[in-house]
C-alpha positions as CSV (number, residue, x, y, z in Angstrom):
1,X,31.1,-10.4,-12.5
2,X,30.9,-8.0,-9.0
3,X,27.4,-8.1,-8.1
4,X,26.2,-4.3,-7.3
5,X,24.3,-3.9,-4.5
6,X,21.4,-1.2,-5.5
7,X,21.8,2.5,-4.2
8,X,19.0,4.2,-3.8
9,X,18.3,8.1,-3.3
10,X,17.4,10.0,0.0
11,X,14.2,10.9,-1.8
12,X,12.7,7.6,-2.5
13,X,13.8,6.5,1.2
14,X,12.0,9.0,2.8
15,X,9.0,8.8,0.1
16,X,9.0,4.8,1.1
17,X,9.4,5.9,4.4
18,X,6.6,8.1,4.8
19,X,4.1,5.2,2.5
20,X,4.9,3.1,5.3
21,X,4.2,5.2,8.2
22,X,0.3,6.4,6.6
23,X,-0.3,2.6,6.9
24,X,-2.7,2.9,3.9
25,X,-1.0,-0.2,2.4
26,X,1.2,-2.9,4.5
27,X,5.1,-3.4,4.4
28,X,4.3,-6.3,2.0
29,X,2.6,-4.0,-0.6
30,X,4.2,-1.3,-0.7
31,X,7.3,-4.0,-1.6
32,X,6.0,-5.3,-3.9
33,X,5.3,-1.8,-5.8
34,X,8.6,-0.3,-5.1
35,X,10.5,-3.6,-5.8
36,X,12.5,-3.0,-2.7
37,X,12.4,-6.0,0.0
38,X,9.9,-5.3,3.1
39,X,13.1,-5.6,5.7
40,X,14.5,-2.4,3.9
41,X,11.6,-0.7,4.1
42,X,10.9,-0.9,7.4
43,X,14.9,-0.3,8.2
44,X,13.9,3.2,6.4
45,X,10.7,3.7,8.2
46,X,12.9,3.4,11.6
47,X,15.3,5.7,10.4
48,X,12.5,8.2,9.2
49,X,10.7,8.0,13.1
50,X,14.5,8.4,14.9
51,X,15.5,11.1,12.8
52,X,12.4,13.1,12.4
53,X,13.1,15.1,16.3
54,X,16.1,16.2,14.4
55,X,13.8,18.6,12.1
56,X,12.5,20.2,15.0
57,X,16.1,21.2,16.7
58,X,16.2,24.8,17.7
59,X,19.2,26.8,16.9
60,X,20.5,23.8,14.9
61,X,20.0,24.2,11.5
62,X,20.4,21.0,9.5
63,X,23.3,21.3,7.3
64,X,22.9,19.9,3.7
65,X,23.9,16.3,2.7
66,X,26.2,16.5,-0.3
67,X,26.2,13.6,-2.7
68,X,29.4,12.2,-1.4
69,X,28.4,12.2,2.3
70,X,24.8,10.5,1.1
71,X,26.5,7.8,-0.8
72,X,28.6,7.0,2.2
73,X,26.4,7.3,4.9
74,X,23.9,4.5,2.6
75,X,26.7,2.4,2.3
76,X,27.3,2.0,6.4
């Protein structure tokens, strides 16, 4: 039997994400309630900091993510 690796959605990232960033519980924690390992979560919480000038881009409006291009830009 394939083992599947777990796919999870942009949402939950960037709510994850933004848990880990308030610092109101550690890395450990908030693990350990999401069921997601701490390595990923901080892996996310990167992302989330690197990404976030991105939002504030003038004349660049962000172009929406369809589901194909999400599920292939989680897999790299």
């Amino acid at each position: 039997m394939a083992n599947k690796r777990k796919q999870y959605s942009a949402q939950f990232k960037a709510k994850v994400a933004l848990a880990a960033i308030r610092g109101e519980k550690t890395v450990a924690e908030l693990a350990s309630q999401y069921e997601v390992h701490p390595t990923m979560i901080n892996t996310w919480k990167r992302q989330l900091v690197e990404g976030a000038s991105d939002v504030f881009e003038s004349g660049n409006a962000a172009a929406p993510i369809h589901n194909d291009q999400q599920a292939q830009i989680d897999e790299l």
